[in-house]
C-alpha positions as CSV (number, residue, x, y, z in Angstrom):
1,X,19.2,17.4,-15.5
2,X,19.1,14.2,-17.4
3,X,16.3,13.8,-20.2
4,X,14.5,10.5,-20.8
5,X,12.2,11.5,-23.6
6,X,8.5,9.9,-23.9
7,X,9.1,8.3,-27.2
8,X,8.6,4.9,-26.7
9,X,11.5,2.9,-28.6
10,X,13.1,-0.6,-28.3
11,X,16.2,1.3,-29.1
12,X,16.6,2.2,-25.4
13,X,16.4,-1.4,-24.2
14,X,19.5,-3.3,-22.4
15,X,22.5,-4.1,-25.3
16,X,23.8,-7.4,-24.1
17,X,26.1,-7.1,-26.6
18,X,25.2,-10.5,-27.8
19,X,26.5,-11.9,-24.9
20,X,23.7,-13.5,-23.0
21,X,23.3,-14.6,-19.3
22,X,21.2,-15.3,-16.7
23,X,20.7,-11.6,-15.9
24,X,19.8,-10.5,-19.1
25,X,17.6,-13.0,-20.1
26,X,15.7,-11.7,-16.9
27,X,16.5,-8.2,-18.1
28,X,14.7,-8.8,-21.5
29,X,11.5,-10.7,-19.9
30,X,10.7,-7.1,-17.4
31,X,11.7,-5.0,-20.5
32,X,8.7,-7.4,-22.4
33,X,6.6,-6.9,-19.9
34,X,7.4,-3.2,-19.2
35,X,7.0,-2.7,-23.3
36,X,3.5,-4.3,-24.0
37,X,2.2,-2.0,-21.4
38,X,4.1,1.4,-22.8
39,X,2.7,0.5,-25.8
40,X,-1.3,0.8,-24.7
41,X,-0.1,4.5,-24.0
42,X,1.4,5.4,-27.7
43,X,-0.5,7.2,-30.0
44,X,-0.9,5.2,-32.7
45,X,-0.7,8.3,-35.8
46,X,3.1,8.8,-34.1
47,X,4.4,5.7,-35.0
48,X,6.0,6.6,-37.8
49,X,7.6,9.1,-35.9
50,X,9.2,6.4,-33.6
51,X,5.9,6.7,-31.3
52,X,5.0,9.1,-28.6
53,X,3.7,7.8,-25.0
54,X,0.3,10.1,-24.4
55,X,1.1,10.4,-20.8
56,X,-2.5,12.0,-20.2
57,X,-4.0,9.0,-19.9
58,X,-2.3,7.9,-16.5
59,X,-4.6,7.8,-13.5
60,X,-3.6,7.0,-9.9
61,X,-6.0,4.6,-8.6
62,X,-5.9,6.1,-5.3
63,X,-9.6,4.7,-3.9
64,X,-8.5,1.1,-4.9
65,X,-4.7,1.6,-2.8
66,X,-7.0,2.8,0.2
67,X,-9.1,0.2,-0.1
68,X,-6.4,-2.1,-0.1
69,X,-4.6,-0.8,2.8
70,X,-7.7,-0.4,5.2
71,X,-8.3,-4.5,3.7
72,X,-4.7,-5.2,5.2
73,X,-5.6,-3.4,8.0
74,X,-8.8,-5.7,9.3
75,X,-6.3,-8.6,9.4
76,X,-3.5,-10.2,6.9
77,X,-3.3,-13.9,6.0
78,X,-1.6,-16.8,8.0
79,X,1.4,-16.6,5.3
80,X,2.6,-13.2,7.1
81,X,3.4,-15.1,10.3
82,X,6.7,-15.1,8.8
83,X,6.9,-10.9,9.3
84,X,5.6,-10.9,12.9
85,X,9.1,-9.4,13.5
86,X,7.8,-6.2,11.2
87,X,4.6,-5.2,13.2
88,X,6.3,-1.9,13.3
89,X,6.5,-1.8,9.7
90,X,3.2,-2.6,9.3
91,X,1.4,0.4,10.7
92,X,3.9,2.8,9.5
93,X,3.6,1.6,5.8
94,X,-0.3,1.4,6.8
95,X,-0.5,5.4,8.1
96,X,2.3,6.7,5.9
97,X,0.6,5.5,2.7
98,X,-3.1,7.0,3.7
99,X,-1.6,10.4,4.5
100,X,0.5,10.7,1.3
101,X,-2.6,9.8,-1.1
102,X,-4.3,12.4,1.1
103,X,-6.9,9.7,2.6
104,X,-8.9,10.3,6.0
105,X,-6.6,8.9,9.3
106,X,-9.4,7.7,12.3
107,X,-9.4,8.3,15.8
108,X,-9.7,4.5,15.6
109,X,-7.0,3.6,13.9
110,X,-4.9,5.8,15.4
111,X,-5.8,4.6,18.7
112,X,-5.4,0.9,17.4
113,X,-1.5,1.7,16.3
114,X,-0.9,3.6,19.5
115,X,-2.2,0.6,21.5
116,X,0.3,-1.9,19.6
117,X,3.3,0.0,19.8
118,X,3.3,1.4,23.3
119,X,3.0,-2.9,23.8
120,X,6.6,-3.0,21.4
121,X,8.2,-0.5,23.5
122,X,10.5,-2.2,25.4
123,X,11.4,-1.4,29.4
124,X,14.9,-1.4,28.3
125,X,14.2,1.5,25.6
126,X,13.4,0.8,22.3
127,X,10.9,-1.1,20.3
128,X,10.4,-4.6,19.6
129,X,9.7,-5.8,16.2
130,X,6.9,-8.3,17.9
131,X,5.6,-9.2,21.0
132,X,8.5,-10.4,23.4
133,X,11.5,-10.1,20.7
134,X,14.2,-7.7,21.4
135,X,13.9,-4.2,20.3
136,X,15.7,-3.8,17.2
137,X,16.8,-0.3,15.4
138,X,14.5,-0.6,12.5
139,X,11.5,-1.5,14.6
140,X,12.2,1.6,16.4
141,X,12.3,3.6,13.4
142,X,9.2,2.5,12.0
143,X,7.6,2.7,15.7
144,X,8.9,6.3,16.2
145,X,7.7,8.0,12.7
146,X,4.1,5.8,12.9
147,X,4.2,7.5,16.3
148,X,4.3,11.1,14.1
149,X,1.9,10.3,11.9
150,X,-0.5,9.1,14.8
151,X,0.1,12.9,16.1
152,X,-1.1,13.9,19.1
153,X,0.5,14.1,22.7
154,X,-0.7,11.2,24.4
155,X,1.6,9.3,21.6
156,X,3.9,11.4,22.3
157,X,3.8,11.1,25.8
158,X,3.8,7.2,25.1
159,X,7.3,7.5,23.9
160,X,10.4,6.3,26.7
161,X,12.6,9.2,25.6
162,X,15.2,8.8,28.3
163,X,14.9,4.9,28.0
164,X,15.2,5.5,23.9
165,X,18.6,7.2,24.5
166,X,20.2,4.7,26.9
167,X,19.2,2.3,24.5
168,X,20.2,3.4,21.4
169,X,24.0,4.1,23.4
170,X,24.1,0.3,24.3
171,X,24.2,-0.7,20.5
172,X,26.9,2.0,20.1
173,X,30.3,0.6,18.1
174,X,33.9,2.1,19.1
175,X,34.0,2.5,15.0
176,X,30.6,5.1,14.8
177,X,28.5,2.1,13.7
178,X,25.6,0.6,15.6
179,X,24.1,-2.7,16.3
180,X,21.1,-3.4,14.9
181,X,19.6,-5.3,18.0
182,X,21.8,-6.7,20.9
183,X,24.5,-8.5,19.0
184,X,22.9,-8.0,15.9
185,X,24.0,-7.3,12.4
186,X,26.4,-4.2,11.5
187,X,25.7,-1.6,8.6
188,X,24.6,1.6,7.4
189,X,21.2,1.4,8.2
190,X,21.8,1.1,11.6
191,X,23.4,4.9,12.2
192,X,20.6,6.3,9.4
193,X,17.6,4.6,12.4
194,X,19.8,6.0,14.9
195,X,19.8,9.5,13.4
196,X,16.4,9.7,12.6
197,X,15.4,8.9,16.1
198,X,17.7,10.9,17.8
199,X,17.3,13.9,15.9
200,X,13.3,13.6,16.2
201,X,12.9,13.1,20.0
202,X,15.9,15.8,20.7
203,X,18.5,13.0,22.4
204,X,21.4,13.7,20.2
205,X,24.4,13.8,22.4
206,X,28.5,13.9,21.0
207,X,28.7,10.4,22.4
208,X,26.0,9.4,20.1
209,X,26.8,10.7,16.8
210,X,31.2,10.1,17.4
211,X,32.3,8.2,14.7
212,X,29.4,7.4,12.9
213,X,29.4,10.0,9.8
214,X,33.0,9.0,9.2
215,X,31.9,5.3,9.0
216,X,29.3,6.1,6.5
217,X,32.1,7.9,4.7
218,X,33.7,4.5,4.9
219,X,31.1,2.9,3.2
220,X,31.3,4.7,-0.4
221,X,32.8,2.3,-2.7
222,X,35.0,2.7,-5.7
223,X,31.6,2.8,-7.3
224,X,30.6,6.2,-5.9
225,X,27.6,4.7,-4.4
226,X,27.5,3.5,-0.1
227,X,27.3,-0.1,1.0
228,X,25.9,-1.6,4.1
229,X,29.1,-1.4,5.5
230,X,33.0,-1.1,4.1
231,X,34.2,-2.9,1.3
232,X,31.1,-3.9,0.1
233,X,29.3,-3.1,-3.1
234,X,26.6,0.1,-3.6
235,X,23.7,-0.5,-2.6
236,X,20.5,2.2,-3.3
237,X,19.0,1.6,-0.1
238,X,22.2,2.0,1.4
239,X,22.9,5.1,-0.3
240,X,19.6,6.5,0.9
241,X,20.2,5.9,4.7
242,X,23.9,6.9,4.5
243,X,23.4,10.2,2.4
244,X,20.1,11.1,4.7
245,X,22.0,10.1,8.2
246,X,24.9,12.4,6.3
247,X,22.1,15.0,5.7
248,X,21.4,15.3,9.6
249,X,24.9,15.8,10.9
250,X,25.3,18.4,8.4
251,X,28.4,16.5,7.0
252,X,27.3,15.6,3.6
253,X,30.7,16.7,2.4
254,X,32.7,13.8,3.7
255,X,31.3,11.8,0.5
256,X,33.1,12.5,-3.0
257,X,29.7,13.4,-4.6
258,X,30.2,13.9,-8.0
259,X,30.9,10.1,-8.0
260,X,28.2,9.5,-6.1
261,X,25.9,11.5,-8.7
262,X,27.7,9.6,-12.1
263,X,26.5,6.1,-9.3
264,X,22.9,7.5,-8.6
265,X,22.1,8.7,-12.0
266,X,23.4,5.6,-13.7
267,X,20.6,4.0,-11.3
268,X,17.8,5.1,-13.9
269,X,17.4,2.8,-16.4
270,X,16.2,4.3,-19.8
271,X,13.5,2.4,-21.5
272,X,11.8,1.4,-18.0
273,X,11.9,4.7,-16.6
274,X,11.7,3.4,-12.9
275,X,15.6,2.7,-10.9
276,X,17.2,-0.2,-10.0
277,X,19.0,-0.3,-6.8
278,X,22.6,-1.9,-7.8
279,X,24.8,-2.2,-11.1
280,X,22.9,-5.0,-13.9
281,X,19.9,-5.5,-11.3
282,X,16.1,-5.0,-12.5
283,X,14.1,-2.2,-12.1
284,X,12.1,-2.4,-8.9
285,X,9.3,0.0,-7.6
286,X,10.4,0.4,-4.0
287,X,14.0,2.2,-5.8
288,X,11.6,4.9,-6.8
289,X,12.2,6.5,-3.1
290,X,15.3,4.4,-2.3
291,X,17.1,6.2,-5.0
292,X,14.5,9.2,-6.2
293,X,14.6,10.0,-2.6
294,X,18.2,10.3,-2.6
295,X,18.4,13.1,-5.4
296,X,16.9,15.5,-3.1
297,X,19.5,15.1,-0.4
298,X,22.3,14.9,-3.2
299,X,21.6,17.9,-4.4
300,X,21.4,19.8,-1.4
301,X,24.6,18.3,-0.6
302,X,26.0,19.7,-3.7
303,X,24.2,23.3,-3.3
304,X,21.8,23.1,-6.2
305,X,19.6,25.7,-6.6
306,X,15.5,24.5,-6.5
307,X,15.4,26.0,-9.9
308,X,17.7,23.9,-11.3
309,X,15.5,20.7,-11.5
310,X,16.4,17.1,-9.9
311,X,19.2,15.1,-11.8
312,X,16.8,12.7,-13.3
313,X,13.9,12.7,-15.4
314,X,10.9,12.7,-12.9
315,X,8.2,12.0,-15.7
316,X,10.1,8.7,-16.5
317,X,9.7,7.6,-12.8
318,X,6.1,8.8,-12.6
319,X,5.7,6.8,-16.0
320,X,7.0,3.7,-14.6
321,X,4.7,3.8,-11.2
322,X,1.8,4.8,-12.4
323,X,1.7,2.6,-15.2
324,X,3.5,-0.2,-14.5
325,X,3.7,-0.8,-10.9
326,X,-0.1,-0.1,-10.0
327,X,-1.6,-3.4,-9.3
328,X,-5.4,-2.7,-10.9
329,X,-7.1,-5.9,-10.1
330,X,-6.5,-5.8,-6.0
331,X,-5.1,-2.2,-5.7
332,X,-2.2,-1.5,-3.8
333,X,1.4,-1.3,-5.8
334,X,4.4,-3.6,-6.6
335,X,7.4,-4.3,-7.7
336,X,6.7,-4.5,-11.4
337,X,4.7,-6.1,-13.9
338,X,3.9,-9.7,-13.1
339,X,4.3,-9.0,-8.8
340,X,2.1,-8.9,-6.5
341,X,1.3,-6.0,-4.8
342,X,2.4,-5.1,-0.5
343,X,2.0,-2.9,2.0
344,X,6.0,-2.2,1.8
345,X,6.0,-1.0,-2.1
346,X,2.5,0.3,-1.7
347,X,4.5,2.7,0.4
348,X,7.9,3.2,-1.6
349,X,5.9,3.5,-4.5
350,X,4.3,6.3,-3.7
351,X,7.0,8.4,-1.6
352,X,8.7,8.2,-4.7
353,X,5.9,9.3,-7.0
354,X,5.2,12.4,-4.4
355,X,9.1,13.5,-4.7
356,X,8.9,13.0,-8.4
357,X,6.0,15.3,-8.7
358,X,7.4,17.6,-5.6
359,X,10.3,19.0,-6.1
360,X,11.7,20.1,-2.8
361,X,14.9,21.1,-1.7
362,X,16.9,24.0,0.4
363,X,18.1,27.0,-1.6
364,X,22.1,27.2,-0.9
365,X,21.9,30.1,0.5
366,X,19.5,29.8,3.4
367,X,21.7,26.2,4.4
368,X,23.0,25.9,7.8
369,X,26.6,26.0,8.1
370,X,26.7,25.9,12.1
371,X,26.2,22.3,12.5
372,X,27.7,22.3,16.2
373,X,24.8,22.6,18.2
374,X,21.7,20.4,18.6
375,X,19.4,23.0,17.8
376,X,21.1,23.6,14.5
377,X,19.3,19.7,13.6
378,X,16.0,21.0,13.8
379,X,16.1,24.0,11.3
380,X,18.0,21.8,9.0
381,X,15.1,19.6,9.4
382,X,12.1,22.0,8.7
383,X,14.1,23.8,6.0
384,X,13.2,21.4,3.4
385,X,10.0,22.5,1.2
386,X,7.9,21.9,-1.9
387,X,8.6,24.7,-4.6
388,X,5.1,24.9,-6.7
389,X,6.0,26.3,-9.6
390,X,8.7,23.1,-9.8
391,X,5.7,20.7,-10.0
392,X,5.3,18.2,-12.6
393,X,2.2,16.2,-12.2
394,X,2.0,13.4,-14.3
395,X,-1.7,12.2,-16.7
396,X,-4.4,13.5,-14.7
397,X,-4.1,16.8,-12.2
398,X,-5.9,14.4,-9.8
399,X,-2.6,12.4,-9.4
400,X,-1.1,14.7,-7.0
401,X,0.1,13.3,-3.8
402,X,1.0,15.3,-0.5
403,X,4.9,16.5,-0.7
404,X,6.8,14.5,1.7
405,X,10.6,15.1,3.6
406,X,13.2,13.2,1.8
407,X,15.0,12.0,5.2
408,X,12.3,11.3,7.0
409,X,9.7,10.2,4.5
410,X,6.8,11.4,5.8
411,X,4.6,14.3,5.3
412,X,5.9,17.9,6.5
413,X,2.7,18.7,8.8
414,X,2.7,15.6,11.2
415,X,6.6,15.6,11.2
416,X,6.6,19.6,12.2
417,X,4.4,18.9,14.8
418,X,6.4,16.5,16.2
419,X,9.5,18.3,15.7
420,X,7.9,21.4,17.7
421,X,6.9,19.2,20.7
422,X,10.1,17.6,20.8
423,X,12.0,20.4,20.5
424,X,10.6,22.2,23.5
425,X,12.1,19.7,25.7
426,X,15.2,20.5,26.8
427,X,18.1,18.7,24.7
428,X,20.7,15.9,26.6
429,X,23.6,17.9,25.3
430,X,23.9,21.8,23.9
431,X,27.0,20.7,21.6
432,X,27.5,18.2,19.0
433,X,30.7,18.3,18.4
């Protein structure tokens, strides 16, 4: 397990070797940034000492995020006509958020999201990103987990399982890969939507799944990270869907892993704390679950033992959200110092926070080998949990979030309710493979 300590020290800052660009002039204005506000946390009597972060004093603002969610809620400004294509989005980042900081979830609300997305869902299966577009992959994935987190049959019910399935087969690729939307864009999040969805509403069929854990396999570069699709570079978001899509085939062991854990470890850079989601790129907030989330999944994939601790420094990631990307003034969090803060890193933010506190995982020994049946997805599903005596909670004891599933990024409770409704329907196929 790597060790960032809390000393705070200009020492760990980017070496451009004297050679300066573009990038590491940018580099040098977020480690500014990043460094005044480390600095209100040192304790001044250890500066001689190279000076020690007091990470006691960190506090999770959690009544201003609600406040700023339920405030995006009521109605967003004319400047988000440009996102009308991620209403889906909207209301899982909306629910998601509120359950993970442990906030009350309405009738009302839940009513409100039901209503919007069963007008998404399209009569050719699917859901729509707005009103009269074509359903699209990721609006589907967002619809489908708002949908758990909404709970309840009657959104359950609301769901076109059978039309879901034909759908999701008509952006199939001869090459495993998917279409995002009817001749849409090609890449790895495409099979990661696919998988979640499938494996939640129990349509996973051969014909679905052919092909597509071998294109993901594809998709690890030279680097040792996955790209949207082959031949191009690592990507952190990329790596995420790939390794979690990877995660619910059970065929995790296609990647070379060890270079995938010298990519993903490399990802955390040292004096920020938070990730970055490519080689030379800035630290950004939303990485904190786009690559903390992946560590999880690695290390099941490499048959860690809980004990054993996640290969990066977890108080160096709760470090960097809690002090650098909360946004005080409106609530809500962001990217990093000097952004605003949104609905989408509000959410990020704080998966990655929970996981860093949280350590979950699957002890190597209880893993499902079997992965040839459908009913062989949901145990490896529900196997994930939270080990307490693992958690690390950083400043305040009232910072804790709710733990939350690594693959499907929500809580455990609405997701194993789903999961147990889903699951008592009968499946399209017995056999995977």
């Amino acid at each position: 397990m790597s060790t960032i300590p809390p000393v705070f020290s200009y020492d760990y800052r980017y070496d451009d070797n004297e050679c300066e660009t573009e990038t590491s002039t940018k580099q040098a204005e977020v480690e500014d940034s990043i460094g005044d506000i480390y600095l209100n946390y040192v304790d001044p009597s250890s500066l001689a000492q190279g000076g020690v972060i007091d990470d006691s004093k960190h506090k999770l603002l959690r009544s201003r995020h609600e406040q700023f969610i339920h405030d995006s809620i009521k109605g967003l400004s004319s400047g988000f006509a440009a996102l009308d294509s991620s209403q889906p989005w909207f209301s899982f980042w909306c629910l998601n958020s509120l359950d993970i900081l442990g906030c009350e979830i309405n009738q009302q609300l839940r009513s409100r999201v039901l209503d919007r997305l069963s007008r998404l869902q399209s009569p050719s299966g699917g859901f729509c990103g707005g009103s009269g577009q074509l359903p699209h992959l990721a609006g589907s994935y967002a619809a489908i987990l708002a949908i758990v987190l909404v709970g309840g049959e009657a959104a359950y019910q609301a769901i076109d399982r059978m039309g879901m399935y034909a759908w999701l087969m008509s952006m199939k690729r001869a090459d495993g890969a998917f279409t995002m939307h009817l001749d849409g864009e090609v890449d790895v999040r495409g099979v990661y939507c696919v998988m979640v969805v499938a494996s939640l509403l129990n349509i996973m069929t051969p014909e679905l799944v052919k092909g597509s854990a071998e294109f993901i396999a594809r998709c690890q570069t030279c680097e040792g990270g996955i790209g949207p699709y082959p031949g191009v570079e690592a990507h952190g978001g990329y790596t995420l869907c790939g390794l979690a899509a990877l995660d619910i085939l059970g065929k995790t062991d296609l990647l070379r892993l060890n270079r995938l854990a010298r990519w993903m470890s490399a990802r955390q850079l040292a004096f920020e704390g938070g990730f970055n989601g490519r080689t030379n790129k800035l630290v950004d907030g939303c990485y904190s679950y786009w690559m903390g989330g992946a560590f999880p999944i690695l290390q099941k994939a490499l048959r860690r033992a809980r004990c054993e601790g996640y290969m990066y420094d977890r108080a160096a990631l709760q470090r960097y959200v809690l002090a650098c990307c909360q946004d005080r003034r409106t609530g809500g969090l962001r990217d990093k110092p000097g952004k605003s803060a949104d609905l989408y890193h509000t959410m990020y933010c704080l998966l990655g926070l929970s996981l860093s506190q949280h350590y979950v995982g699957v002890e190597p020994s209880e893993q499902v080998s079997d992965t040839a049946s459908v009913y062989s997805v949901p145990v490896r599903m529900m196997q994930w949990g939270a080990m307490p005596a693992s958690l690390l909670v950083l400043g305040m004891r009232s910072n804790m979030v709710k733990p939350v599933h690594p693959v499907y990024s929500v809580p455990y409770t609405p997701l194993a309710n789903f999961v147990k409704y889903f699951y008592a329907l009968p499946p399209l196929a017995e056999q995977l493979v």
